[in-house]
C-alpha positions as CSV (number, residue, x, y, z in Angstrom):
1,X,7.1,28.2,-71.4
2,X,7.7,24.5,-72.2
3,X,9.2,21.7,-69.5
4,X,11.1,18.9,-70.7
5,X,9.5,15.2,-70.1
6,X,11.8,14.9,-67.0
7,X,11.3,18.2,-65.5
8,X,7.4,17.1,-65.3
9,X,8.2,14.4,-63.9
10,X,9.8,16.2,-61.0
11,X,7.2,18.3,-60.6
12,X,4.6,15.1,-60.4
13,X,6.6,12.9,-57.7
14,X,7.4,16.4,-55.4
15,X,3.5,17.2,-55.3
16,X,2.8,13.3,-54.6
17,X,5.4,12.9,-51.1
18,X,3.6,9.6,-50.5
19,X,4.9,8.6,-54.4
20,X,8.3,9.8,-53.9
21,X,9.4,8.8,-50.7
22,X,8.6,11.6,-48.7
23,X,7.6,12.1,-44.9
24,X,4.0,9.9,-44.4
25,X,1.6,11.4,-41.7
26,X,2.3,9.5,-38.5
27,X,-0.2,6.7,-37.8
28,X,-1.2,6.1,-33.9
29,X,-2.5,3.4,-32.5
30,X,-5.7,3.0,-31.4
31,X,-6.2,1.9,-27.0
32,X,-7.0,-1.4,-26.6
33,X,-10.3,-2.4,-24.1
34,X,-9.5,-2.8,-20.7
35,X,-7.4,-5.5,-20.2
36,X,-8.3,-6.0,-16.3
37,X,-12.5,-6.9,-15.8
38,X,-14.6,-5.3,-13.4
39,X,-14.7,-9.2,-11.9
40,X,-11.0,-9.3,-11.6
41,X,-10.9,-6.4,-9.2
42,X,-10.4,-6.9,-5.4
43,X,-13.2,-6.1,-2.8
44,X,-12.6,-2.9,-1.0
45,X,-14.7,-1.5,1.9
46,X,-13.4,2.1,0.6
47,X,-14.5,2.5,-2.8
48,X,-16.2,6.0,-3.5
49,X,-13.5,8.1,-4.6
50,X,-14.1,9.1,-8.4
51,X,-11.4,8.6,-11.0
52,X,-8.9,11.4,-10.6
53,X,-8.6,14.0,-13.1
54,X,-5.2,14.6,-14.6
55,X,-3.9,10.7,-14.3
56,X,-2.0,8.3,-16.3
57,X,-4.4,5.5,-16.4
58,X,-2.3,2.6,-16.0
59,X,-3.6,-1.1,-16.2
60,X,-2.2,-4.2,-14.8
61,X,-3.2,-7.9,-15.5
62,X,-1.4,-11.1,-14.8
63,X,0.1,-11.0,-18.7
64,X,0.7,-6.9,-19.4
65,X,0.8,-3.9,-18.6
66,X,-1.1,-0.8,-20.8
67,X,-0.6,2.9,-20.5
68,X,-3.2,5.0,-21.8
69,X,-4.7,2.0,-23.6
70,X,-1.6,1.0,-25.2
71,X,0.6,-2.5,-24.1
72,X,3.8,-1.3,-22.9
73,X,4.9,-4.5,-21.5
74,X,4.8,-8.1,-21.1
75,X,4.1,-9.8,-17.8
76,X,4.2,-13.4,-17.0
77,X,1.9,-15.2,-14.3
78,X,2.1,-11.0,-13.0
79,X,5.7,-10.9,-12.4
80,X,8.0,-8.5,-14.5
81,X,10.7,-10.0,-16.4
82,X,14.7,-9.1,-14.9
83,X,15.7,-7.6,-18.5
84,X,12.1,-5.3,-18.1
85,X,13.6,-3.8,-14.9
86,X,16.5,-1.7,-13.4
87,X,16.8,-1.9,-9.7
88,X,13.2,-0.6,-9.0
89,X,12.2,1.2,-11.5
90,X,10.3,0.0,-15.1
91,X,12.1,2.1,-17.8
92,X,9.2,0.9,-20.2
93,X,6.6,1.9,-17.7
94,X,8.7,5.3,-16.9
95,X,9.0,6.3,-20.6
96,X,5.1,5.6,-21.0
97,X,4.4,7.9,-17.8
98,X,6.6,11.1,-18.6
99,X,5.0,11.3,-22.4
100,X,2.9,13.4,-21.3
101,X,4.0,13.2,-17.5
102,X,0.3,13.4,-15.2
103,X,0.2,14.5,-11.6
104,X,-1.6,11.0,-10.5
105,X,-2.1,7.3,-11.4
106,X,-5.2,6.0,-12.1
107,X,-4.2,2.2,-11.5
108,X,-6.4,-0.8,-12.4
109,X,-4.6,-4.0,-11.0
110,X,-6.0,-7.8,-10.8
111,X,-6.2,-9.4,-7.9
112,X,-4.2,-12.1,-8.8
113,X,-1.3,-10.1,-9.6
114,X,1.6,-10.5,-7.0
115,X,2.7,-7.4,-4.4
116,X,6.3,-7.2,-5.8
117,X,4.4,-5.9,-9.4
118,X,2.6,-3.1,-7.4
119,X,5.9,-2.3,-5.5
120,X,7.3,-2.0,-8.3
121,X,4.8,-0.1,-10.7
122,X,4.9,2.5,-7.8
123,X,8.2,3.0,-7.5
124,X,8.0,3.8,-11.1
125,X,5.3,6.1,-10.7
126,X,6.7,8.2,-7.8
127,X,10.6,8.2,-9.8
128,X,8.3,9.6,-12.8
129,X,7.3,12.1,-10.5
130,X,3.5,11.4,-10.0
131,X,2.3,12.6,-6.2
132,X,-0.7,10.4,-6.2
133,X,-2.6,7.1,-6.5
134,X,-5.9,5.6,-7.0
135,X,-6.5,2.1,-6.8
136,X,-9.5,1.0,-9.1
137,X,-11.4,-1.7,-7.0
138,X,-14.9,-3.0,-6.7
139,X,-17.4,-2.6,-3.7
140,X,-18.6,-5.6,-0.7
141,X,-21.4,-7.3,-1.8
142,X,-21.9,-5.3,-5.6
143,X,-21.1,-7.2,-8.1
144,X,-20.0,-4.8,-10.9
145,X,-19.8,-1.2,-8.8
146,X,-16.6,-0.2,-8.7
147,X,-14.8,3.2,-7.2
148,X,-11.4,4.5,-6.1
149,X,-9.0,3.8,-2.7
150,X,-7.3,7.5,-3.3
151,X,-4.4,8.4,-1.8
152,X,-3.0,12.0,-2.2
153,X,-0.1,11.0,-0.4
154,X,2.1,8.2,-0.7
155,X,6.1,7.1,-0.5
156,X,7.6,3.6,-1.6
157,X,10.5,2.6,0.0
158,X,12.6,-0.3,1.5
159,X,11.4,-2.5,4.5
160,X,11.3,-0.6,8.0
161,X,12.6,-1.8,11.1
162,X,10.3,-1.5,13.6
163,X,11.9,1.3,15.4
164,X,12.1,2.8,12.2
165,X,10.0,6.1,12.0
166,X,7.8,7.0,9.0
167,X,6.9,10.8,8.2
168,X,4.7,12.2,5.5
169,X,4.5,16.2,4.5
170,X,0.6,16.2,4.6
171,X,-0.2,14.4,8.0
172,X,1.6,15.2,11.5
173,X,2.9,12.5,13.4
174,X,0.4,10.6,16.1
175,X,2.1,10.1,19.3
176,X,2.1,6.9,20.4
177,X,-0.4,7.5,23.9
178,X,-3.1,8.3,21.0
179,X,-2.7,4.0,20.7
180,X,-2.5,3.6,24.4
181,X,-5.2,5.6,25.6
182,X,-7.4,3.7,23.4
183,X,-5.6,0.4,23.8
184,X,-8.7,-1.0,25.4
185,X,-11.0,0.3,23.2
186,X,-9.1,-1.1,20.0
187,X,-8.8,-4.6,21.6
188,X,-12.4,-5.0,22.1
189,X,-13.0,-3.8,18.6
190,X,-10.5,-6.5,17.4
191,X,-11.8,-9.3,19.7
192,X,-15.6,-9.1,17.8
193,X,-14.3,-11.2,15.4
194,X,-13.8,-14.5,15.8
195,X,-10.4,-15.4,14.2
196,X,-8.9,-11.8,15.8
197,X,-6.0,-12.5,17.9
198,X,-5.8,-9.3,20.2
199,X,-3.2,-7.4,22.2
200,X,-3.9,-7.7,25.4
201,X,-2.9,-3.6,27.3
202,X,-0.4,-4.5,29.9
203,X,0.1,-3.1,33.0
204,X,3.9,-1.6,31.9
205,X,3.7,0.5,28.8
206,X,6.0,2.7,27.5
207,X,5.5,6.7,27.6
208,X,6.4,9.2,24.9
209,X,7.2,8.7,21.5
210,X,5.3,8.7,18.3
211,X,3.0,6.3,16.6
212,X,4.0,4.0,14.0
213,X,0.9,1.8,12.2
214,X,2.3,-0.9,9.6
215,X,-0.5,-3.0,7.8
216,X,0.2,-6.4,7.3
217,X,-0.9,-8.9,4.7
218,X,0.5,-12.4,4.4
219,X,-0.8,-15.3,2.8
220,X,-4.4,-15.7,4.6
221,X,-3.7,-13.5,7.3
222,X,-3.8,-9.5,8.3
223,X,-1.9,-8.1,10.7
224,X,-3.0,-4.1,11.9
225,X,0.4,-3.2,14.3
226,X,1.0,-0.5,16.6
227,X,4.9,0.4,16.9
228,X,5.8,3.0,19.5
229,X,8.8,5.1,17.9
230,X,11.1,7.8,18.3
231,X,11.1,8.2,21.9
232,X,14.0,8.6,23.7
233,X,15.8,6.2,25.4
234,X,14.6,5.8,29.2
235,X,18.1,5.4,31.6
236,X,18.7,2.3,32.9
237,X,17.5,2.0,36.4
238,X,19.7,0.9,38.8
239,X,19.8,-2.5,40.1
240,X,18.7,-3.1,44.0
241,X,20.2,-5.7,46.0
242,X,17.4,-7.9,47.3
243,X,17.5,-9.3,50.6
244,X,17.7,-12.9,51.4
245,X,14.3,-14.1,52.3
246,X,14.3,-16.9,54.6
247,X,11.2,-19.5,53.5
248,X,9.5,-21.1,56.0
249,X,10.2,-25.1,54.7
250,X,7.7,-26.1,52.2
251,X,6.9,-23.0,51.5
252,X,8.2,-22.1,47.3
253,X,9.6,-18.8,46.8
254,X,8.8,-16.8,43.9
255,X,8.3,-18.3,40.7
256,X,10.3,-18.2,37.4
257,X,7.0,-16.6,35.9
258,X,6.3,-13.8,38.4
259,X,10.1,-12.8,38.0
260,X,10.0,-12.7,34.1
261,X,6.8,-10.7,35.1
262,X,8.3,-8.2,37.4
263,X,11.1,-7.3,35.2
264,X,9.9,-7.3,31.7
265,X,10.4,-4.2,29.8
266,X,7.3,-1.7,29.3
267,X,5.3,-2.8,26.3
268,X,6.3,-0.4,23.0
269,X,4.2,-2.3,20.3
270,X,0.9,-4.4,20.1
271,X,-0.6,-6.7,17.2
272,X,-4.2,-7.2,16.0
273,X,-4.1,-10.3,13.4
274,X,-6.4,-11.5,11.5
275,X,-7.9,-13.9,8.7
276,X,-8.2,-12.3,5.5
277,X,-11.5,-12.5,5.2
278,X,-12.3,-10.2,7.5
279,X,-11.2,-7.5,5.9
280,X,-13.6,-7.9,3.1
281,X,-16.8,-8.6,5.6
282,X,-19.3,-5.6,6.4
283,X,-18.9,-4.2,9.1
284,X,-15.9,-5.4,9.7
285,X,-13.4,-6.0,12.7
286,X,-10.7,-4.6,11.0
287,X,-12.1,-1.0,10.5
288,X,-13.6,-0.9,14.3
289,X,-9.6,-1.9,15.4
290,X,-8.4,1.2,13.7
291,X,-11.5,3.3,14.2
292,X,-10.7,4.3,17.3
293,X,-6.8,6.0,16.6
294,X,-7.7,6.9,12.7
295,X,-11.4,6.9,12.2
296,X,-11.9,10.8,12.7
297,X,-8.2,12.0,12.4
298,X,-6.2,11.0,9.2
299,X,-3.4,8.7,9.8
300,X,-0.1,8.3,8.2
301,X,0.7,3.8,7.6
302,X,2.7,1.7,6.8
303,X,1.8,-1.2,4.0
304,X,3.8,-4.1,3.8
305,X,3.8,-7.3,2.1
306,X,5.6,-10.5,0.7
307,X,6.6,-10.8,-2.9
308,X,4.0,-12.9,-3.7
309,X,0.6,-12.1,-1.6
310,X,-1.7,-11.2,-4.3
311,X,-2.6,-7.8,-4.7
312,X,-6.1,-8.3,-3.9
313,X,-4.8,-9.3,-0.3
314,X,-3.2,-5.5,0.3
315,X,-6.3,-3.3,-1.4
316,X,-8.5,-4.9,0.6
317,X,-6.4,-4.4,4.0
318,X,-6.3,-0.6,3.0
319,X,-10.2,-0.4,2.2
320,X,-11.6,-2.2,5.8
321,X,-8.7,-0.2,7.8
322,X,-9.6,3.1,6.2
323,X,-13.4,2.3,4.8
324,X,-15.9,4.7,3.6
325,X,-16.8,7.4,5.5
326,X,-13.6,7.7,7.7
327,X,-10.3,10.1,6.6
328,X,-8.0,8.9,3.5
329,X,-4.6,8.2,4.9
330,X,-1.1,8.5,3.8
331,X,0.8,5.9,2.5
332,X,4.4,4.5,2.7
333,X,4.3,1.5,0.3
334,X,7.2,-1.1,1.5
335,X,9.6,-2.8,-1.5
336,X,9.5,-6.5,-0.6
């Protein structure tokens, strides 16, 4: 059989797709090297947890953010761009997360970036559908070993009021008399460091109720807070009708202060506040303060922050409240 020039031709360009236009094998790109350095990690007094299996590794520094490897977006001085967001969520970030769609996050962050970026990223996350976190850090005193903060557990939402309760499916709710009974015992631990400013147990406290634990960080500060919540509302006692007492002249009746005294409420929260620093010290006030409510019984907490504390501010909060060696907790992470 003979073909016609032309009919060749055909033949030629059909067996040679990449000649004739046809479908080209798909080209992917190859990940990038870590864009966030074992140096630029915060200091974390929790740090053995191994890198989960099954999670999206996620990296943050102050200019991008990388999925897998691979830039997904653009970050300036840490922040995320208005157009690169929708509410609280990342759409680029979301989209990089679902394909394929892990059960955790494996999340490297600089310390320099701000709080409203993690906020955010986790948001993202926990829409995406991801149930767990682990926060890549480095350990006290190291140099270049690094580990895990992992979290099985955790929730973002908006800022709590303070009588605001916070539940979690994996941890039952501390009443608050697990806080009071060691009330004494968690201001000495607070007062062996010398920039702790320390609740002081007063002689009216308030029965019932469940425990609410919000750490705090703030510019140079860390605050560990002890909320009593969810307990009903006592009735209002009746006021007495005090007799007239008839001083003896130059003698002062009572004063101002021991009548402010006498009829202030019963005490539903206490505050431990520190300098930063501590929480990066070994051994270190922070972790004895909590110790005594958390250190053999997992607790669920609160984590709040400004816009613009630096991450490294938070993870290290997290690591001295819940270091090494003492049950991983459950965490609500607060939206600035």
């Amino acid at each position: 059989m003979r073909f016609s020039s032309s009919a060749t031709f055909v033949l030629v360009c059909c067996s040679l797709l990449s000649a004739c236009g046809g479908d080209k094998p798909a080209t992917t790109a190859a990940p990038s090297a870590p864009i966030v350095g074992v140096l630029e990690l915060p200091i974390s007094l929790r740090v053995s947890a191994a890198a989960p299996a099954d999670a999206a590794d996620v990296e943050v520094s102050p200019s991008e953010v990388h999925v897998g490897g691979l830039p997904v977006m653009k970050l300036t001085a840490g922040l995320v761009a208005a157009a690169d967001r929708q509410g609280t969520e990342l759409p680029k970030l979301a989209a990089a997360l679902k394909t394929p769609l892990r059960s955790r996050l494996a999340l490297s962050i600089a310390a320099q970036v701000p709080y409203e970026t993690l906020a955010l990223v986790l948001s993202t996350a926990k829409v995406a559908g991801l149930r767990g976190v682990a926060l890549k850090v480095r350990a006290q005193g190291s140099g270049t070993n690094t580990g895990y903060i992992a979290i099985d557990e955790f929730v973002v939402q908006p800022r709590s009021k303070t009588e605001d309760e916070v539940t979690f499916q994996s941890i039952s709710p501390r009443h608050w008399s697990d806080f009071v009974a060691q009330w004494d015992e968690v201001r000495s631990a607070c007062r062996a460091s010398q920039s702790g400013s320390c609740a002081d147990k007063p002689e009216k406290v308030a029965e019932g109720g469940n425990l609410k634990i919000v750490l705090h960080a703030a510019g140079q500060g860390v605050n560990v807070d002890f909320f009593q919540v969810g307990a009903p509302l006592a009735p209002e006692a009746p006021k007495k009708k005090k007799a007239k007492v008839q001083l003896i002249e130059g003698v002062k009746g009572p004063t101002d202060l021991v009548k402010e005294f006498e009829e202030a409420p019963p005490a539903t929260e206490a505050s431990f506040q520190f300098r930063a620093q501590e929480a990066v010290t070994a051994p270190s006030a922070v972790s004895a303060t909590l110790k005594p409510v958390c250190g053999t019984s997992a607790c669920g907490v609160v984590v709040r922050s400004e816009k613009a504390t630096l991450f490294v501010r938070v993870a290290s909060l997290l690591g001295a409240a819940f270091p090494d060696g003492t049950p991983a907790p459950a965490v609500a992470w607060e939206l600035p």
